[in-house]
Rosetta silent file (secondary structure, phi, psi, omega in degrees, C-alpha in Angstrom):
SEQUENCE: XXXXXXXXXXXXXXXXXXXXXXXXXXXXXXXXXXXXXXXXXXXXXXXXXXXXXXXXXXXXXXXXXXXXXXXXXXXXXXXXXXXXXXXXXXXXXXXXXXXXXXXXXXXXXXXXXXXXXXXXXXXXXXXXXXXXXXXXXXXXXXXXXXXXXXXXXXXXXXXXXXXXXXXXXXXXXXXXXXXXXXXXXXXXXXXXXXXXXXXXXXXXXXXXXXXXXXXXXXXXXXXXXXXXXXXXXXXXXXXXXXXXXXXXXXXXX
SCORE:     score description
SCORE:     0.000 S_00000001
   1 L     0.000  134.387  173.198   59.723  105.619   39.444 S_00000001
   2 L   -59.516  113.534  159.040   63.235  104.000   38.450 S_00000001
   3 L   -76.955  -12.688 -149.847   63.871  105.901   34.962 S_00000001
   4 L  -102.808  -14.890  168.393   67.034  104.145   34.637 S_00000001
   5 L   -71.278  -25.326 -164.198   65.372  100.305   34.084 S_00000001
   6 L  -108.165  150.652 -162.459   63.542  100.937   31.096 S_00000001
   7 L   -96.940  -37.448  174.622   65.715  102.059   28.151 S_00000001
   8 L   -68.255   -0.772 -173.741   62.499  103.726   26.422 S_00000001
   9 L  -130.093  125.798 -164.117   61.830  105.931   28.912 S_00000001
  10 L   -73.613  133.086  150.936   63.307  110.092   29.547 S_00000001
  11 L   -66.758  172.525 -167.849   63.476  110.796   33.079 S_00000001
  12 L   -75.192  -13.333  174.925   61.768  114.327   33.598 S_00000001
  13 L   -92.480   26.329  172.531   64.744  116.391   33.209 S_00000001
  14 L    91.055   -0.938  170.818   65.547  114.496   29.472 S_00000001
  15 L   -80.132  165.087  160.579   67.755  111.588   30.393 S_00000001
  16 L  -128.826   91.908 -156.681   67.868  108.495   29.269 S_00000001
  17 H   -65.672  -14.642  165.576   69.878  106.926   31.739 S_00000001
  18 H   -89.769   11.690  150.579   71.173  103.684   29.913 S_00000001
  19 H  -103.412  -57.117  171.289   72.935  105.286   27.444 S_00000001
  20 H    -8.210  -72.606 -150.843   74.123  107.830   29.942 S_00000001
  21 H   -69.482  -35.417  176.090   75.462  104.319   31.806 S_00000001
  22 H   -55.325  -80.582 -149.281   76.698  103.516   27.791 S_00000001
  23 H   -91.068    8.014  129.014   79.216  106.015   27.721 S_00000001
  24 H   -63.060  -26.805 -169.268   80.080  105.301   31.096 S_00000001
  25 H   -84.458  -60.007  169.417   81.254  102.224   30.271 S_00000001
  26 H   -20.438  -71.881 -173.144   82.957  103.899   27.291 S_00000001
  27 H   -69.472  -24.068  152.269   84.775  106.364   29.366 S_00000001
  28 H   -54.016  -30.521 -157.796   86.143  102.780   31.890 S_00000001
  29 L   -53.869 -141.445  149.446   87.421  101.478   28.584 S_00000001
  30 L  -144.243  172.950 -149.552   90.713  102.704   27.124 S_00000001
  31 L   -84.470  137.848 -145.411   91.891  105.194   25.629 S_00000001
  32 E  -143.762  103.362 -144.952   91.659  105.526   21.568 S_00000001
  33 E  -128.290  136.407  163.018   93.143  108.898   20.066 S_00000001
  34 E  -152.887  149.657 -149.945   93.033  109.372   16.128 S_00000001
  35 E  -143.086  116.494 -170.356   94.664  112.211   14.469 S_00000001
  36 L  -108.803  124.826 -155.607   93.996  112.982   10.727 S_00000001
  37 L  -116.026 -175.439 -141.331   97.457  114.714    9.179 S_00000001
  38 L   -73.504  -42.425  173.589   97.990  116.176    5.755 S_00000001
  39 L  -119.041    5.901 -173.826   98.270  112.767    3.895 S_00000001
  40 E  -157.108 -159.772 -172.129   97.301  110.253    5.844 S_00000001
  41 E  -135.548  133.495  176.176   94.926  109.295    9.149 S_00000001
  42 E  -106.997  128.903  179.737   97.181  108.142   12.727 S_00000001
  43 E  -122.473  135.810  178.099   94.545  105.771   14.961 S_00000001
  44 E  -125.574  139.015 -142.881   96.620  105.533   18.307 S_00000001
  45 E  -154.316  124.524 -158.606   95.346  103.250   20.770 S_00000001
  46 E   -82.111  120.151 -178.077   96.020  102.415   24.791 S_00000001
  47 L  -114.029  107.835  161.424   96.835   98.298   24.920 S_00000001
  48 L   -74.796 -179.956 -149.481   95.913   97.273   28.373 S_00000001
  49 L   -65.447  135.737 -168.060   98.171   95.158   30.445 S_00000001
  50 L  -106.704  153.575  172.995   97.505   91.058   29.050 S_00000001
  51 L   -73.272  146.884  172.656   97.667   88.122   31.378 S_00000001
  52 L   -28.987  -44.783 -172.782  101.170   86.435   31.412 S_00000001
  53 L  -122.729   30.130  176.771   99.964   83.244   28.785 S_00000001
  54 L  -103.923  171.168 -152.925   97.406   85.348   26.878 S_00000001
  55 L  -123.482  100.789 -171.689   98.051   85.486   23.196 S_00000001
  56 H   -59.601  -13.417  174.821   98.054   89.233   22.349 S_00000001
  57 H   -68.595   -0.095 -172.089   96.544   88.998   18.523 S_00000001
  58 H   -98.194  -16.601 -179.608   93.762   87.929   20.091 S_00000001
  59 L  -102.938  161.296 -158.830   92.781   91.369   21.691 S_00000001
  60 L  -173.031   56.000 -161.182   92.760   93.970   19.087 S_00000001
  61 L   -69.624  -37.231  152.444   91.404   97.415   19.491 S_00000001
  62 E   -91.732  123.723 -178.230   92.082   98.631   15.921 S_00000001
  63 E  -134.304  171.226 -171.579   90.411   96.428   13.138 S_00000001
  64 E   -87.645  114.613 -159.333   89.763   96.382    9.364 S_00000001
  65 L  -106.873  -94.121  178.234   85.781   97.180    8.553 S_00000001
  66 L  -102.923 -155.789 -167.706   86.368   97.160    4.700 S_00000001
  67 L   -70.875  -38.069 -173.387   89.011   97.691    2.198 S_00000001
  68 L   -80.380  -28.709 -161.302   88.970  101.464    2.743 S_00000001
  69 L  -100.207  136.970 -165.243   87.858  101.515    5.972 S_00000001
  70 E  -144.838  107.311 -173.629   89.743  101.321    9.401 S_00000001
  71 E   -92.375  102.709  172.398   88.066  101.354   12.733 S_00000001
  72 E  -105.275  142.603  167.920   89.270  101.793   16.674 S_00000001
  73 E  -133.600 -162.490 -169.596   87.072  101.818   19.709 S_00000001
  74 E  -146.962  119.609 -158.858   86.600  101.916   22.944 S_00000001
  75 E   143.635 -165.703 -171.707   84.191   99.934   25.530 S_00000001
  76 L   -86.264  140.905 -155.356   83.209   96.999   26.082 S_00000001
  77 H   -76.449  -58.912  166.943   85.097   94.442   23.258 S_00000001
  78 H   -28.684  -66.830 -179.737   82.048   92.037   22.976 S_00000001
  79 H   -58.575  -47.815  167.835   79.441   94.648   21.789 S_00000001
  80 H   -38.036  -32.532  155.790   82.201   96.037   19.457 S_00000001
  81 H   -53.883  -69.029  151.361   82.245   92.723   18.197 S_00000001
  82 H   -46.719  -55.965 -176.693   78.888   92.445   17.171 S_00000001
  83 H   -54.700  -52.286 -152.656   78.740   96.290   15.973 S_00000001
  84 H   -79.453   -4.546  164.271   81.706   95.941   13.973 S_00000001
  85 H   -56.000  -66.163 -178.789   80.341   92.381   12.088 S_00000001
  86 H   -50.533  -23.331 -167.885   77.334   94.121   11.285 S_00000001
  87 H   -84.235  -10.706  169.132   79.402   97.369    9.820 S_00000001
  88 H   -94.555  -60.833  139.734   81.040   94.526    7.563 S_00000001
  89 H   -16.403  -40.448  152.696   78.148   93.117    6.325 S_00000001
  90 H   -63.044  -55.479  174.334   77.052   95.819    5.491 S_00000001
  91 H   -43.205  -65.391 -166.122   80.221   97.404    3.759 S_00000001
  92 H   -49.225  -59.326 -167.756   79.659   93.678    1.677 S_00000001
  93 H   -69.233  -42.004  163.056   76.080   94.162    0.645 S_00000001
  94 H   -57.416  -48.705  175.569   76.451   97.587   -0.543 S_00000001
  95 H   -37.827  -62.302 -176.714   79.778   96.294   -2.582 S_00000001
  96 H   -36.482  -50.847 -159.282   76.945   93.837   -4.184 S_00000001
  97 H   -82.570  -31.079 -178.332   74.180   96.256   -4.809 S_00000001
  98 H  -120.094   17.894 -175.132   76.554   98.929   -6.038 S_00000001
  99 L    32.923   75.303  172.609   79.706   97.664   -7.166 S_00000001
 100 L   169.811  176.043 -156.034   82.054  100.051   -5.447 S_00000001
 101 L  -103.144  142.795  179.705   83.325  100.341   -2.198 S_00000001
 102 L   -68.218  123.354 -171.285   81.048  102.046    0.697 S_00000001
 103 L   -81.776  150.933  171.886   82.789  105.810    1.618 S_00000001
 104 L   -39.002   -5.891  170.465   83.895  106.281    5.149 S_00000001
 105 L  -106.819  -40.563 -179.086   80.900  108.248    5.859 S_00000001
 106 H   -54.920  -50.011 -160.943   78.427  105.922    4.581 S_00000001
 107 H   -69.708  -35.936 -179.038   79.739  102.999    7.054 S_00000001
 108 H   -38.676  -39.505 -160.381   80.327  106.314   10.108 S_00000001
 109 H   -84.922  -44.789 -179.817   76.704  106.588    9.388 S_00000001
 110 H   -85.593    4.568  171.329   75.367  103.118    9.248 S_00000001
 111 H   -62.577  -69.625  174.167   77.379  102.507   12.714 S_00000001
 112 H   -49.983  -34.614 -169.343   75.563  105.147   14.068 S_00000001
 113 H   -85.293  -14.417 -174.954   72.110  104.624   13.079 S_00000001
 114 H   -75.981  -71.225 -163.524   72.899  100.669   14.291 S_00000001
 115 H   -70.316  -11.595  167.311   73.644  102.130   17.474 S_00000001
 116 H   -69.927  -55.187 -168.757   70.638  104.493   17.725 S_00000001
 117 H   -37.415  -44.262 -173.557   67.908  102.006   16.524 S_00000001
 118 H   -64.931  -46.902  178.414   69.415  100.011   20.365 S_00000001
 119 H   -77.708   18.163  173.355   68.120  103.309   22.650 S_00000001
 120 L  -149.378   48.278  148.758   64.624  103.497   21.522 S_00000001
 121 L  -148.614  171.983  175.604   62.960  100.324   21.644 S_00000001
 122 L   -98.170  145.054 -132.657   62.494   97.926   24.636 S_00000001
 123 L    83.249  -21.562 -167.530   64.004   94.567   25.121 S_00000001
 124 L  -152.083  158.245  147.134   67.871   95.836   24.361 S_00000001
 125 L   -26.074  108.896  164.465   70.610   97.596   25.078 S_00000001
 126 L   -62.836  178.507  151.282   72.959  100.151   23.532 S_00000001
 127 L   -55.094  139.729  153.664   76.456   99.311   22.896 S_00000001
 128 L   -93.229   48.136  168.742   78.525  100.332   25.662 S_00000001
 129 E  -122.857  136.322  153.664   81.341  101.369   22.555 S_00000001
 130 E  -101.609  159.301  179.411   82.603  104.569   21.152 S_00000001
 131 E  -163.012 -178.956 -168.754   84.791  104.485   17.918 S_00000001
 132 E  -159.813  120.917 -175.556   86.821  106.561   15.247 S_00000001
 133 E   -97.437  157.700 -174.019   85.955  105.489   11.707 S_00000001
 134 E  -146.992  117.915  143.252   89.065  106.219    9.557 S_00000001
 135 E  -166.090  -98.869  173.815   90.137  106.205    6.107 S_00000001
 136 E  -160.915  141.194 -163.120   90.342  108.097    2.920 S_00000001
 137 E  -134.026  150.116  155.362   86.675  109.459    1.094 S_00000001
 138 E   -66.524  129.021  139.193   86.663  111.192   -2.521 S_00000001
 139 L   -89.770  130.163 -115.135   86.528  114.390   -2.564 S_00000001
 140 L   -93.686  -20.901  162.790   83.582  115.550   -4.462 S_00000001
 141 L  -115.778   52.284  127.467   85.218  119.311   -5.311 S_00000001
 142 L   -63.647  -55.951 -158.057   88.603  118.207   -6.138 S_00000001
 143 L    52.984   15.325  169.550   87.949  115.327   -7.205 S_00000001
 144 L   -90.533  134.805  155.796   91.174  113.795   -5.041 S_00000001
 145 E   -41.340  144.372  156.749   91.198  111.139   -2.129 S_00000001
 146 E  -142.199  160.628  161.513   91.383  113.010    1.346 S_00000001
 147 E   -87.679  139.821 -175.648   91.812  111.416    4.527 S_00000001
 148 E  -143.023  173.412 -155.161   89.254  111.513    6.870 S_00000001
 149 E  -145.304  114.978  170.526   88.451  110.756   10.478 S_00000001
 150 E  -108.158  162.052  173.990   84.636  110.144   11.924 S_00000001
 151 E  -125.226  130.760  163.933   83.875  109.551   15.960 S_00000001
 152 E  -116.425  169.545  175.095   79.760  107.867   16.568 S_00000001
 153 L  -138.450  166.668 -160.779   78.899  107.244   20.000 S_00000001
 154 L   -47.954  -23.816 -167.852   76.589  104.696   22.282 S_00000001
 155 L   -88.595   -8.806  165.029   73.945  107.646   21.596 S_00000001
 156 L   103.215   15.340 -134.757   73.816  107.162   17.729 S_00000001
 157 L  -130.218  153.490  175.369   75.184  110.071   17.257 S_00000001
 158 E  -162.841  132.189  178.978   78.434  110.866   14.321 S_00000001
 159 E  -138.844  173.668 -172.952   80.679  113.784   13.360 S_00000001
 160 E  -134.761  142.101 -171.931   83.609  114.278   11.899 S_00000001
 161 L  -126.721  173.781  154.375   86.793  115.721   13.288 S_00000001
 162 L  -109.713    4.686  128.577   90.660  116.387   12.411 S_00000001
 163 E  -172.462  169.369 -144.944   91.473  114.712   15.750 S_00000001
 164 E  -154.359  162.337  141.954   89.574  113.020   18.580 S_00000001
 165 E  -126.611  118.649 -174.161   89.827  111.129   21.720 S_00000001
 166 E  -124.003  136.068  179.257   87.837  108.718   22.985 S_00000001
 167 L    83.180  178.238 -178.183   87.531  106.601   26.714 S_00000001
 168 L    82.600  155.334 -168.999   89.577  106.725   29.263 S_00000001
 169 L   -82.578  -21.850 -146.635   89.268  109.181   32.318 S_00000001
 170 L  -126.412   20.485  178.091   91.589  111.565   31.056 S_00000001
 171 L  -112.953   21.138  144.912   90.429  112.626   27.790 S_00000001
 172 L   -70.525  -24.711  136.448   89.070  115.594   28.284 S_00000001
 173 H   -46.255  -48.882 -175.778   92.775  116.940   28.911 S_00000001
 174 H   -60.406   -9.094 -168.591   94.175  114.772   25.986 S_00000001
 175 H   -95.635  -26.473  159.284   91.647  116.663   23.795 S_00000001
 176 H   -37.055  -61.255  157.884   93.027  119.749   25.072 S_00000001
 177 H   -21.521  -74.110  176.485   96.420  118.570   24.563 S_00000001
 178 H   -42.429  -74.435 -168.065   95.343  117.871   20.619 S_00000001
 179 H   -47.950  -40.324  155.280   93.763  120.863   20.329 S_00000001
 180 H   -28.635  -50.676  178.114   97.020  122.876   21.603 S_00000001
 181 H   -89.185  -21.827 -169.827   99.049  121.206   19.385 S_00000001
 182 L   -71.970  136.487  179.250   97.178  120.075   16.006 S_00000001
 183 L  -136.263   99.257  147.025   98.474  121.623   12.786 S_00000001
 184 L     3.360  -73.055 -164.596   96.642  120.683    9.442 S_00000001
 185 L   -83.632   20.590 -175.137   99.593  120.278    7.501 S_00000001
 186 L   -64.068   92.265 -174.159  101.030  118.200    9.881 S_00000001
 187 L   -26.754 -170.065 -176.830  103.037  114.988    7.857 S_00000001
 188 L   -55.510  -74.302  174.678  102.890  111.832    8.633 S_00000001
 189 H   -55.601  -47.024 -178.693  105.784  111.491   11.406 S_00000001
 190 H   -77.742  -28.338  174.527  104.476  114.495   13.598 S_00000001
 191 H   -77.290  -53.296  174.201  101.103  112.917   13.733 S_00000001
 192 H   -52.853  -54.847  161.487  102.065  109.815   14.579 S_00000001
 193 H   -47.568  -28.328  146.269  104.569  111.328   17.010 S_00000001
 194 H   -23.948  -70.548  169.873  101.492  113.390   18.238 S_00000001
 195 H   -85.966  -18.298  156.959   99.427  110.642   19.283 S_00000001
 196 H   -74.646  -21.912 -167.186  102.524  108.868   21.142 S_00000001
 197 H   -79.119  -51.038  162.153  102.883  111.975   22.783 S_00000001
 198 H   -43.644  -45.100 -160.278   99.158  112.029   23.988 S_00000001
 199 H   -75.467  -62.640 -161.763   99.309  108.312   24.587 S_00000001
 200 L   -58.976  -21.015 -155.209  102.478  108.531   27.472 S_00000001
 201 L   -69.067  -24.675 -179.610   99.969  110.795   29.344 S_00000001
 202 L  -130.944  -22.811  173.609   97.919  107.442   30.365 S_00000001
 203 L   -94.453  123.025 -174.499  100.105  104.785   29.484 S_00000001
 204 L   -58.477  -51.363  169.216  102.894  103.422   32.087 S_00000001
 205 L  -107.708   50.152  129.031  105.272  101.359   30.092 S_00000001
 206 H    81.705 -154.801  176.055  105.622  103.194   27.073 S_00000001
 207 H    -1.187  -50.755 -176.515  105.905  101.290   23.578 S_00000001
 208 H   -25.085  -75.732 -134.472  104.553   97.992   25.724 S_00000001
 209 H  -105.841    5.209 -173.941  101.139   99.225   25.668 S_00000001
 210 E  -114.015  159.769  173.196  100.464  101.182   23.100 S_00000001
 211 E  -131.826  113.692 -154.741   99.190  100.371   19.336 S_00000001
 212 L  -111.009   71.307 -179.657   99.911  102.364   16.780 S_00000001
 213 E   -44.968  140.498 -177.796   97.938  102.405   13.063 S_00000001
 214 E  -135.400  163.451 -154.777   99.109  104.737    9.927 S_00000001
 215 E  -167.757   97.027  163.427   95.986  104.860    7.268 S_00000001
 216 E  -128.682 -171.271 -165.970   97.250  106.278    3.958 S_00000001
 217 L   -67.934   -7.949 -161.423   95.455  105.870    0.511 S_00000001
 218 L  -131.157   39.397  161.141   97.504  102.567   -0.725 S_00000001
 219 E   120.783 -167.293 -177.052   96.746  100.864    2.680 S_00000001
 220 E  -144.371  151.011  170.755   97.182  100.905    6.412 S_00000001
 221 E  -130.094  144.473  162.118  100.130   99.662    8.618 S_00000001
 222 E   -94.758  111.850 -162.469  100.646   98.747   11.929 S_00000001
 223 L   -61.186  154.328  142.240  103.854  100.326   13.523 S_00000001
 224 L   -59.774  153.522 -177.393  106.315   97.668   15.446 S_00000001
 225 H   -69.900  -24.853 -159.404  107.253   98.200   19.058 S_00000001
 226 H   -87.092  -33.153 -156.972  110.775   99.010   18.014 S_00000001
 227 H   -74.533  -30.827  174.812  109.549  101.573   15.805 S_00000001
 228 H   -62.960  -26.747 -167.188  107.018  103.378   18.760 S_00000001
 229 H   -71.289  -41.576  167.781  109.573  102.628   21.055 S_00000001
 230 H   -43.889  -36.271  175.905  112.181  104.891   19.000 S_00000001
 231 H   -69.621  -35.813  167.981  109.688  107.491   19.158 S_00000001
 232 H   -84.747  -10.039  156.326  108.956  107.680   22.776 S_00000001
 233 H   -95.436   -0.940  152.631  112.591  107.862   23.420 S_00000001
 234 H   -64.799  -61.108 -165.251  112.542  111.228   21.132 S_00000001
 235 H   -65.083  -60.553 -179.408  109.937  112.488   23.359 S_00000001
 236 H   -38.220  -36.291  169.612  111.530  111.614   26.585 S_00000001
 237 H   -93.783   -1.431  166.056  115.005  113.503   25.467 S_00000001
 238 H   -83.951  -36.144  178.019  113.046  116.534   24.281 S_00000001
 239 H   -73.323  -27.516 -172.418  110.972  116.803   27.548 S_00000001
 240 L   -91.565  -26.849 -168.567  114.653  115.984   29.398 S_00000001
 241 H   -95.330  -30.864 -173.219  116.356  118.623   27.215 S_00000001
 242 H   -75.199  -12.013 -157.306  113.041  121.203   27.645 S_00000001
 243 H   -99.284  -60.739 -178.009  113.376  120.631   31.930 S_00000001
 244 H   -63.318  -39.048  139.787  117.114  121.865   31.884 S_00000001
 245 H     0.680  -73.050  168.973  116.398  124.497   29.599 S_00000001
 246 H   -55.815  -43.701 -179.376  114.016  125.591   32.045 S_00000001
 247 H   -51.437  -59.257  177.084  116.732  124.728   34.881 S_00000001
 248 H   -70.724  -17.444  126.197  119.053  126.955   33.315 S_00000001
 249 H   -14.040  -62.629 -174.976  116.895  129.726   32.443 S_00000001
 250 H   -75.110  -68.776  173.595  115.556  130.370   36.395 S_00000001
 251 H    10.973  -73.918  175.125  119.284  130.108   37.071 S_00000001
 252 L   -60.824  -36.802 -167.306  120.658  132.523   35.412 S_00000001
 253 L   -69.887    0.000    0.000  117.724  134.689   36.471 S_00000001
């Protein structure tokens, strides 16, 4: 028996090979890094290469869910499409029923459960999309905004991290990378710097391709190329300054 045509059915050792095939497609995409620092949430994001007379605002890998909320994925752009209309729609209809804006877990959550409800009936799909929900949730013993960062996947599934990578071939190093490197209190500017840093590790032309999101409580911005580009020429003379270091160091030896 094929297990892998029918979406409803475990092969005998527990797959369910069309999501399996989901987060293959997921892991083809590109690569989509978010990093949540001390005041604010960095979504950093791999822009592949555009045909010559395509009009880049039209591809978009980080988008706007709600007011609060700020979403990147990874995958196939079409299903992401549909997933993230419904996750708006949603956002709206709660705004209706409950006059207030839907917290960054509630939408992580109704993403996910969108994307389970597709592996267990027959007739459909999953998504072939992963994503990193973003924004800023009350906290309930504080009583202060924090920033916060969720990842769901093609399998329905959602957690919450303090920094994540998703698609791409290479991110089980890049998570490695994070983990090496991640500091809690880390401002703004080292997080952002963080995920450029992560970012050169798969991307060719530097600044070109990458897209870079800041999330703080009074809104979200998208850096300019000159401003990423300043940053990846910081990294490039510290890694140029760290290699002679090194030079001089066996040297001496």
């Amino acid at each position: 028996m094929s297990y892998d045509r029918a979406i409803t059915v475990f092969s005998p050792d527990g797959h369910l090979f069309q999501v399996e095939y989901a987060m293959e497609a997921v892991r083809r995409g590109s690569t989509a890094i978010g990093i949540k620092a001390k005041d604010c949430v960095v979504l950093a994001v791999e822009r592949r290469a555009l045909a010559k007379l395509q009009d880049p605002r039209t591809i978009r890998k980080i988008v706007t869910v709600d007011a609060r909320t700020t979403l990147a994925f990874s995958g196939l752009t079409a299903d992401a499409r549909v997933l993230i209309n419904k996750a708006r729609n949603e956002a709206q209809s709660y705004r209706l029923t409950c006059e207030d804006d839907p917290s960054i877990e509630y939408l992580a959550r109704f993403i996910a459960r969108t994307q389970q409800k597709y592996t267990q009936r027959g007739g459909v799909r999953p998504f072939g999309i992963a994503s990193l929900v973003a924004g800023f949730d009350l906290d309930v013993n504080t009583g202060k905004s924090r920033p916060v960062l969720y990842q769901t996947d093609p399998a329905g599934t959602h957690s919450r991290w303090n920094a994540q990578v998703i698609g791409g071939r290479n991110s089980k190093s890049l998570r490695e990378f994070l983990e090496k490197n991640y500091d809690e209190e880390m401002e703004e500017r080292a997080a952002v710097k963080l995920g450029v840093q992560a970012l050169l590790e798969v991307v060719d032309s530097g600044a070109k391709n990458m897209e870079i999101c800041v999330i703080k409580n009074d809104g979200k911005a998208i850096m300019g190329e000159d401003d990423v580009n300043e940053i990846v020429k910081e990294i490039e003379i510290e890694i140029e300054e760290n290699k002679k270091s090194k030079k001089g160091s066996t040297s001496d030896e």
